[in-house]
Kinemage of the C-alpha trace (Angstrom):
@kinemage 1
@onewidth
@group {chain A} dominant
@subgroup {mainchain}
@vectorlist {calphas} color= white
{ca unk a 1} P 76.887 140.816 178.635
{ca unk a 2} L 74.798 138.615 180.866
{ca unk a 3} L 74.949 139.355 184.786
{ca unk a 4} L 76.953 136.974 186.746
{ca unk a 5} L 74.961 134.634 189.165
{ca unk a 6} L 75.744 132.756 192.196
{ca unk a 7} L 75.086 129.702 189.634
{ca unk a 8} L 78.368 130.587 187.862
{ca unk a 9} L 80.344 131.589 191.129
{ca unk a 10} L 79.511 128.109 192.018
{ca unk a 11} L 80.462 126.469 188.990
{ca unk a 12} L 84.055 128.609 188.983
{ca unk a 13} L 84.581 127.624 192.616
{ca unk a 14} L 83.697 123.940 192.452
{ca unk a 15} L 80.725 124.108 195.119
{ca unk a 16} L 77.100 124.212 195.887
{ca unk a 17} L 75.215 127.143 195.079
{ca unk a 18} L 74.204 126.669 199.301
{ca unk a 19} L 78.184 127.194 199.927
{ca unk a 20} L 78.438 130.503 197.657
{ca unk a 21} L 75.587 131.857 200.133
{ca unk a 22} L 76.850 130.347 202.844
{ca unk a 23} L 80.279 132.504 202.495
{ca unk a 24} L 78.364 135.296 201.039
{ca unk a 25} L 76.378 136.103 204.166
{ca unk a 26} L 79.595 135.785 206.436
{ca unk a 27} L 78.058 132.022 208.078
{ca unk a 28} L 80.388 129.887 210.714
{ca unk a 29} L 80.920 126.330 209.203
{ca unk a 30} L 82.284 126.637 205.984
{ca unk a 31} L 86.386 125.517 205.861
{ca unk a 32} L 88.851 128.313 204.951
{ca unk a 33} L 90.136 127.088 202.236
{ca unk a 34} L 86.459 126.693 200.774
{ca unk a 35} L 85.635 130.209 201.809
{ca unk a 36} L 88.988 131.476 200.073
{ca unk a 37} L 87.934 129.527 197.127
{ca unk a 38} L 84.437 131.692 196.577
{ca unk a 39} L 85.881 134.950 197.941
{ca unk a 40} L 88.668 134.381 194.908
{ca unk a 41} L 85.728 133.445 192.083
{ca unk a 42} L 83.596 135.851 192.964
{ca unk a 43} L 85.829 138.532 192.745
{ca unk a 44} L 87.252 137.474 189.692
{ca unk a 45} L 83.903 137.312 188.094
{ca unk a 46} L 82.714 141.078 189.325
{ca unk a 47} L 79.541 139.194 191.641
{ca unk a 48} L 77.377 140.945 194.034
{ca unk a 49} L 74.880 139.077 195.700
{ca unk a 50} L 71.115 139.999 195.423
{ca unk a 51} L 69.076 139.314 197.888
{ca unk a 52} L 67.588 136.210 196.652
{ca unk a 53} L 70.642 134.450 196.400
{ca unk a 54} L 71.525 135.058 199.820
{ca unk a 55} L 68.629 133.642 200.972
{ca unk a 56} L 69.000 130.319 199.717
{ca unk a 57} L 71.591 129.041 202.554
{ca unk a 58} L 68.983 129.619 205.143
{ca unk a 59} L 65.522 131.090 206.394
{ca unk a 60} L 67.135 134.880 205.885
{ca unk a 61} L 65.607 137.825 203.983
{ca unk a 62} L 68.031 140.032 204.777
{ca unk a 63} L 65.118 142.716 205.193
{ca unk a 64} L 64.040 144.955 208.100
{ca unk a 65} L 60.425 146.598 208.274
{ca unk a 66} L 59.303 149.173 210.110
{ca unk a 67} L 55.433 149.462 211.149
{ca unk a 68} L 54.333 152.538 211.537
{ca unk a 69} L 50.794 154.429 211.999
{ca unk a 70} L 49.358 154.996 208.192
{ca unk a 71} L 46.764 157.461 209.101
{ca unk a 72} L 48.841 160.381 210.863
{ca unk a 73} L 51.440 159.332 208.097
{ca unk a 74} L 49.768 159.959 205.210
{ca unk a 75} L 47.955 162.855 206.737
{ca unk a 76} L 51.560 164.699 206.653
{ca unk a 77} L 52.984 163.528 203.426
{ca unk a 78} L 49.152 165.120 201.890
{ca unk a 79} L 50.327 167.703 203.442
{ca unk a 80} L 53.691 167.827 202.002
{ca unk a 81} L 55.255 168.475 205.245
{ca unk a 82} L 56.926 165.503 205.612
{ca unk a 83} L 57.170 163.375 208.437
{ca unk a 84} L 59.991 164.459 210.690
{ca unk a 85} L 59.683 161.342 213.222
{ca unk a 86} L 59.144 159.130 210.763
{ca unk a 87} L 62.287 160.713 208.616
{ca unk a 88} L 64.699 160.043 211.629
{ca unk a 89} L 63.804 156.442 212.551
{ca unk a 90} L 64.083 155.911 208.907
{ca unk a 91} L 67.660 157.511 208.624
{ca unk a 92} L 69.070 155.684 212.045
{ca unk a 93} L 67.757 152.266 210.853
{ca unk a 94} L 69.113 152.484 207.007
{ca unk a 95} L 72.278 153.716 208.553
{ca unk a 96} L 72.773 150.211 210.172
{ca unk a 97} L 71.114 148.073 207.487
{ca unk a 98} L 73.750 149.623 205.032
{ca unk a 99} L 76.585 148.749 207.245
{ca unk a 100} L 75.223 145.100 207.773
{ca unk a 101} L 74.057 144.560 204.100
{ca unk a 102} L 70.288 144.694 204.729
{ca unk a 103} L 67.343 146.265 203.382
{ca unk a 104} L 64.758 148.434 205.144
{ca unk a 105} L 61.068 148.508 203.981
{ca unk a 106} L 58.298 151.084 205.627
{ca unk a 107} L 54.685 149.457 205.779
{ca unk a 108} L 51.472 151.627 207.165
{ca unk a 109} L 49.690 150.031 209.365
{ca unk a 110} L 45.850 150.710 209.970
{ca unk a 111} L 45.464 150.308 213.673
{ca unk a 112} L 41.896 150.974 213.573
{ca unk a 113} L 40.922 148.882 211.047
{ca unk a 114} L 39.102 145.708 212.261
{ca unk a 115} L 41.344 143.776 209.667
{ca unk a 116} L 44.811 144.600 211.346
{ca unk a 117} L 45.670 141.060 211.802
{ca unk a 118} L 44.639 139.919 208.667
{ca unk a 119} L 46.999 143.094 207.394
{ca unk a 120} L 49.991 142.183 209.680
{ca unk a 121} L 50.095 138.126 208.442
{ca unk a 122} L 49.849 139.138 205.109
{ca unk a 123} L 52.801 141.576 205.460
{ca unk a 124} L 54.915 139.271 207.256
{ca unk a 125} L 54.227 136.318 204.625
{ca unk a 126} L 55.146 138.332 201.812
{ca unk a 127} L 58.214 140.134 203.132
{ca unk a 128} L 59.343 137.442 205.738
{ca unk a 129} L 61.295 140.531 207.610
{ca unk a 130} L 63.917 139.282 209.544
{ca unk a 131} L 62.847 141.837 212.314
{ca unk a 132} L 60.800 144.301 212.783
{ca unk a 133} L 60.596 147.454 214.368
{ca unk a 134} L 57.451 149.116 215.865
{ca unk a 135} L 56.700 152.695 216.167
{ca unk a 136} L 53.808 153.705 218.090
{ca unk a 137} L 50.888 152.886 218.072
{ca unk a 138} L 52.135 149.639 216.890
{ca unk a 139} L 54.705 149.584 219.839
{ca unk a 140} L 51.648 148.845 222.363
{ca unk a 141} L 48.657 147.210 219.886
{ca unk a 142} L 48.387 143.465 221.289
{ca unk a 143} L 47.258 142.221 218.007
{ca unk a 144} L 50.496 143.162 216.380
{ca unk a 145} L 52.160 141.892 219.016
{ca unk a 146} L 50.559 138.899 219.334
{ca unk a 147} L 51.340 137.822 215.424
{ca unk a 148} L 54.813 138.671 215.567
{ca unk a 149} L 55.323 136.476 218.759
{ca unk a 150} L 53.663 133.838 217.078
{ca unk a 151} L 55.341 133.960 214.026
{ca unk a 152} L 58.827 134.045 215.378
{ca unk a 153} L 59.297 137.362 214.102
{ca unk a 154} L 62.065 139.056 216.197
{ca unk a 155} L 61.166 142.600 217.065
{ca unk a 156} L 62.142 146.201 218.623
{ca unk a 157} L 58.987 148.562 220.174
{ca unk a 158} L 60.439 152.139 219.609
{ca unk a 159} L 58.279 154.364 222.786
{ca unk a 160} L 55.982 151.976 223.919
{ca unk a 161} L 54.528 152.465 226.808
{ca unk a 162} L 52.902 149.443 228.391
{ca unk a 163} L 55.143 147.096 229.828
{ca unk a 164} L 54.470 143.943 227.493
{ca unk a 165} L 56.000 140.706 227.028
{ca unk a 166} L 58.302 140.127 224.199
{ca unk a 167} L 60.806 141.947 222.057
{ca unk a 168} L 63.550 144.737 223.237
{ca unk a 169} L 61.886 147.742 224.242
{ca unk a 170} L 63.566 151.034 223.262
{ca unk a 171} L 62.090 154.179 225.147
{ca unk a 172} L 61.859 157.644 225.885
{ca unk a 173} L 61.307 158.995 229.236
{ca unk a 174} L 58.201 160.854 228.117
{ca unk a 175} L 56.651 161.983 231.530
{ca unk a 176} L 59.979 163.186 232.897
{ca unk a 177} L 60.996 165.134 229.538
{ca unk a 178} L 57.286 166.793 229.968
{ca unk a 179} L 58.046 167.471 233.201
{ca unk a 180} L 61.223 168.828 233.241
{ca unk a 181} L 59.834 171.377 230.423
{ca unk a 182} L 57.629 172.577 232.575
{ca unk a 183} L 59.310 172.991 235.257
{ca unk a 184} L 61.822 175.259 232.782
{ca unk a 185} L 58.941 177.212 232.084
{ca unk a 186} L 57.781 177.550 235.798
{ca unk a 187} L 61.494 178.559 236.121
{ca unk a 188} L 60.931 181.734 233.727
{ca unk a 189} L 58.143 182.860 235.732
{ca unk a 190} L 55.008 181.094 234.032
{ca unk a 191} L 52.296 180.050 236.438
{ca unk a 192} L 49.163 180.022 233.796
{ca unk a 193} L 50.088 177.403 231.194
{ca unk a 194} L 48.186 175.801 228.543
{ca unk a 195} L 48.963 172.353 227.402
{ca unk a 196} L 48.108 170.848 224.260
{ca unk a 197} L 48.040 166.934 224.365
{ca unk a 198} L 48.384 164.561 221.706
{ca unk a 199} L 46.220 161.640 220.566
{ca unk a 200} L 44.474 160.116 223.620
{ca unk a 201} L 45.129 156.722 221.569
{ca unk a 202} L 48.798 157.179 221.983
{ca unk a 203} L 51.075 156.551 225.435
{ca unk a 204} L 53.305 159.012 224.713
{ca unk a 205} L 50.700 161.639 224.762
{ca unk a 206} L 49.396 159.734 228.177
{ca unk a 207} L 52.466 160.542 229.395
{ca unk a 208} L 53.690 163.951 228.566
{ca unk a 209} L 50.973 165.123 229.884
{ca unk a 210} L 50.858 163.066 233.054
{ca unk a 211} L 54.441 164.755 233.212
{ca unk a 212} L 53.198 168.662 233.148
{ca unk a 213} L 50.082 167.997 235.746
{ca unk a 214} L 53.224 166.432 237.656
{ca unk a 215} L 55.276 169.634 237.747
{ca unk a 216} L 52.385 172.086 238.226
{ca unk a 217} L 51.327 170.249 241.206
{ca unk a 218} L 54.821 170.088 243.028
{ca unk a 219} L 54.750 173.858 241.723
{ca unk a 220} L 51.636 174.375 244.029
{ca unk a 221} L 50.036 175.445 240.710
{ca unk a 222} L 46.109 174.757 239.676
{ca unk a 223} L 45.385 173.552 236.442
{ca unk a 224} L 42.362 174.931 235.003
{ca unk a 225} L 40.580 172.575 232.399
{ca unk a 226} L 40.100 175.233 229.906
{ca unk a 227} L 44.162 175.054 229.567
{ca unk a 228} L 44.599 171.688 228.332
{ca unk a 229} L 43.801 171.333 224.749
{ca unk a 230} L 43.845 167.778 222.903
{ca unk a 231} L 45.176 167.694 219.655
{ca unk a 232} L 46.314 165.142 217.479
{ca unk a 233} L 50.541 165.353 216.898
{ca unk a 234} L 49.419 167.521 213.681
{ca unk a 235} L 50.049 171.526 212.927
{ca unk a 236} L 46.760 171.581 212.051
{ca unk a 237} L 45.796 170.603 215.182
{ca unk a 238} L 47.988 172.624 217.143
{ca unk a 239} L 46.858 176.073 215.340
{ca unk a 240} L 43.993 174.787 216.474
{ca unk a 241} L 44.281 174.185 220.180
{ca unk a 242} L 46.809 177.318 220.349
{ca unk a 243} L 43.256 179.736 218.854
{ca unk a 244} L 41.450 178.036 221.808
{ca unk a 245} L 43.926 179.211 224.584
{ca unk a 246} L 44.478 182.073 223.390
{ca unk a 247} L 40.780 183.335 222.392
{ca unk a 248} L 40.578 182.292 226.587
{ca unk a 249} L 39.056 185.000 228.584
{ca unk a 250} L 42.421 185.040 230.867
{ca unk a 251} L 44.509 183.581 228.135
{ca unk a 252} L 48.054 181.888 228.872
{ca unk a 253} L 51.343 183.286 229.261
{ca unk a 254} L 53.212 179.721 227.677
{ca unk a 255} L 52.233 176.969 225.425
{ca unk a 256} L 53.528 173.691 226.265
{ca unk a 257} L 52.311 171.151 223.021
{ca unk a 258} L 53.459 167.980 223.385
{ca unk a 259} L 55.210 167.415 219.348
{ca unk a 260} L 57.104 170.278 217.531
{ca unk a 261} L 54.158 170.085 214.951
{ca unk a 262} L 51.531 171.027 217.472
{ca unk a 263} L 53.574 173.778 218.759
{ca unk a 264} L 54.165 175.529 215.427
{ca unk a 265} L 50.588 175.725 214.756
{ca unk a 266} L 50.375 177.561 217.974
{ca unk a 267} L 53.257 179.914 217.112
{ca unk a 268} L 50.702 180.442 213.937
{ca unk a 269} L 47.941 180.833 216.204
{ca unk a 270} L 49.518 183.686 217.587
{ca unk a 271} L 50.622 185.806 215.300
{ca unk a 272} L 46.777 185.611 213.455
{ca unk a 273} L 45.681 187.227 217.308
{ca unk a 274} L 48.347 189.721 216.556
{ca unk a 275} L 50.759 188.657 219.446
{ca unk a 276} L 54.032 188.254 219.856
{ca unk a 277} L 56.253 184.852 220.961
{ca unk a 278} L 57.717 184.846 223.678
{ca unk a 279} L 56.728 188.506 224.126
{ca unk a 280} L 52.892 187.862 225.098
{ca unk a 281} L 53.297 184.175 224.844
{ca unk a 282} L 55.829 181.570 225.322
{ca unk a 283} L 55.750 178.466 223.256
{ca unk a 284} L 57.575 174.805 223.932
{ca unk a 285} L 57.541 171.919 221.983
{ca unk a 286} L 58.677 168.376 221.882
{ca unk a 287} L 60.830 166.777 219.264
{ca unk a 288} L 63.387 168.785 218.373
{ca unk a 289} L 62.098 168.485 214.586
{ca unk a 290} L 64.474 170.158 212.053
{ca unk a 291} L 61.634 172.604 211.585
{ca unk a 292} L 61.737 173.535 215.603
{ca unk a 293} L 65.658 175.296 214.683
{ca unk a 294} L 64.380 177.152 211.458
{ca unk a 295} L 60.924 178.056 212.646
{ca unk a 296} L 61.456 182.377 213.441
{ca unk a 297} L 61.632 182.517 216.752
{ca unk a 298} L 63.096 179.208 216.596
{ca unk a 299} L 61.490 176.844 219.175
{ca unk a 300} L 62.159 175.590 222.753
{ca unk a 301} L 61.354 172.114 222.845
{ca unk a 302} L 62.696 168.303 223.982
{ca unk a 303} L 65.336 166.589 222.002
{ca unk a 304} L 64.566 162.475 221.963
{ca unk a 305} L 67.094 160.840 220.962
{ca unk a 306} L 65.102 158.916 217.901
{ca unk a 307} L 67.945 158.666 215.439
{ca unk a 308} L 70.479 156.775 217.751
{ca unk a 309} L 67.314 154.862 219.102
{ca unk a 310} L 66.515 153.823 215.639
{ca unk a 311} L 69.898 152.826 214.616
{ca unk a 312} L 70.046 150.736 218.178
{ca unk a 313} L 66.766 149.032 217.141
{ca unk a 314} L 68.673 147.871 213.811
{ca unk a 315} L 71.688 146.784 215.064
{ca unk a 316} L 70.130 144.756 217.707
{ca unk a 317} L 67.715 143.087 215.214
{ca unk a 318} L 70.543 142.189 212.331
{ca unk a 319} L 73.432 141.027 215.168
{ca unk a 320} L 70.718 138.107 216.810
{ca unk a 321} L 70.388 140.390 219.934
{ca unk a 322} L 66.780 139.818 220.111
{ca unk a 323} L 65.479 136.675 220.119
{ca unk a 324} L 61.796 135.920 218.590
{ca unk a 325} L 60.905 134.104 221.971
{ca unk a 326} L 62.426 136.310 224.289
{ca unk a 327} L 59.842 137.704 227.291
{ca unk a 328} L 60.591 141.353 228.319
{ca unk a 329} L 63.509 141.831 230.980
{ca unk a 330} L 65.696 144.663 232.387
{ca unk a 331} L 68.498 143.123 229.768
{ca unk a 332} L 66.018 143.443 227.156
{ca unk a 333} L 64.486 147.309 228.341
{ca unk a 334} L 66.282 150.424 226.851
{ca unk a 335} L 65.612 154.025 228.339
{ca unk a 336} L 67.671 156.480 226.409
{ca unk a 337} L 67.768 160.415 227.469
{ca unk a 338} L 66.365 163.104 226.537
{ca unk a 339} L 67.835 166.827 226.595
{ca unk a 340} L 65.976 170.158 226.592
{ca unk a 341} L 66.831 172.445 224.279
{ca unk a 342} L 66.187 176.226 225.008
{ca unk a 343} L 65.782 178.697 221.817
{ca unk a 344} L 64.610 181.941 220.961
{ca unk a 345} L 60.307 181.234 221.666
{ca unk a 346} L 60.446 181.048 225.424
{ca unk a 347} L 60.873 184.198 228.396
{ca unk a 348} L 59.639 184.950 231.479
{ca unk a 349} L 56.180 186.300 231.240
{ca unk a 350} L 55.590 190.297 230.213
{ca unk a 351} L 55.567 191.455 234.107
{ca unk a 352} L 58.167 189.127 234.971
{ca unk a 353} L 60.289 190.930 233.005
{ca unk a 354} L 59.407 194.319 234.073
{ca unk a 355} L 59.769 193.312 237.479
{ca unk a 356} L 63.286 191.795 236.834
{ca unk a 357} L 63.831 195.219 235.094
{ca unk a 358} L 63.248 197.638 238.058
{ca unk a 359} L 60.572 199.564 237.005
């Protein structure tokens, strides 16, 4: 039996294929008794609308993208660890596309290639997204930017952190969640602390770690340059940095790493140089990945809220909230909260605890 179409809707219902669509996507403009009309003959007939057919009433795709960064991507599904950022702006933005009857699509985008516009306007003319929403580094790349502006693409910058005109911005406060973690660990006693920074490239790294000098200065603490580390949001990267800081001559008593992945590869770091965590080291993280709870000792780190941001982002892009000409204002700037989290991979420091322990 051959698939009903919005052809034979419209034929049943006595109207224009434009007035099945028109009722189909829930417009204004369309009489009740016409809209009562297709409602009736397409249930009758068993339709669902694709999204083609829904298109034709208007300029519509009924189709979200997200941009996000294809390098660090792909470097963690070769890995077959996943993505875990990635996985939860994913789940909060299909969680509203289901509810309003759109489709989400995931493109990489090569920031560093010198062809990134030429990449961007050929993305947007073949999937003519209705919105789009921009992880970093796409939240802050002016090329990207630029394009979507000029193509009237509405659009939400998830954690960007230059204060740029256009779109809704959406935002962690990165510097204060990195310094409030510090302080925490300050709190338990720690007064040598290595950090391990993310890509330069990226704000949010920029900022976490503007957060943690922050907090070790109103501590009255030095930092020494051998104690920050750069990495690059990876585990790799992390076991990495962690080796470094802890092969130090006067090593650290806590590891802050500024992503969950980082700090995992420094939990590994440590137990190859035979220590224990927290018991000779503390380690934080940020994130609050699913892999920070089941990681043994499961790991201290910063919840952002990324699922609820995500699922904001959507809902704001399929309900008109955010117009393609729109210039940045406080109506149109988001900062959500963060929380810390405190497991089982953070103490106060060895002597700390003898201290605390009379003897």
């Amino acid at each position: 039996m051959a698939s009903v179409t919005i052809y034979d809707v419209a034929n049943r219902a006595g109207v224009s294929i434009k007035t099945v669509s028109r009722v189909m996507n829930a417009e204004p403009n369309v009489r009740p008794a016409t809209r009562e009309k297709v409602e009736a003959a397409a249930e009758a007939l068993g339709y669902s609308p694709n999204l083609s057919a829904r298109s034709l009433a208007g300029s519509k795709s009924f189709v979200l993208t997200v941009f996000v960064d294809a390098s660090l991507t792909l470097e963690h599904w070769a890995g077959e660890r996943g993505a875990d950022y990635l996985s939860r702006v994913q789940y909060g933005s299909t969680l509203s596309c289901r509810e309003g009857g759109y489709h989400l699509m995931l493109e990489l985008i090569d920031h560093d290639a010198p062809r990134v516009r030429q990449e961007v306007n050929g993305l947007l003319a073949a999937l003519k997204p209705d919105g789009v929403i921009l992880t970093p580094p796409s939240s802050d790349n002016e090329i990207v930017l630029d394009i979507l502006k000029k193509s009237g693409t509405p659009f939400v910058r998830l954690g960007p952190e230059q204060d740029l005109p256009g779109g809704l911005c959406m935002r962690l406060d990165d510097r204060g969640a990195a310094r409030e973690m510090t302080r925490l660990l300050i709190g338990l006693g720690h007064t040598r602390i290595g950090f391990v920074m993310g890509d330069p490239l990226w704000g949010s790294s920029r900022a976490r770690r503007a957060g943690f000098m922050a907090a070790m200065a109103e501590a009255g603490l030095k930092v020494d340059p051998a104690l920050i580390q750069v990495g690059a949001y990876t585990y790799e990267s992390g076991q990495q940095a962690g080796k470094a800081l802890l092969a130090l001559p006067e090593r650290p008593t806590a590891i802050f790493a500024s992503s969950d992945d980082m700090a995992l590869g420094c939990l590994a770091a440590a137990d190859e140089a035979g220590l224990s965590v927290p018991g000779d080291v503390s380690v934080a993280g940020f994130d609050d990945s699913t892999a920070s709870r089941f990681s043994r000792p499961s790991l201290t780190t910063v919840r952002q809220p990324l699922v609820e941001m995500a699922t904001s982002a959507a809902k704001a892009l399929i309900s008109g909230q955010v117009p393609a000409d729109c210039d940045r204002d406080a109506s149109l700037d988001h900062v959500d909260a963060f929380k810390l989290i405190e497991r089982q991979s953070t103490a106060p420091p060895a002597k700390a605890k003898v201290r605390r322990g009379g003897r």
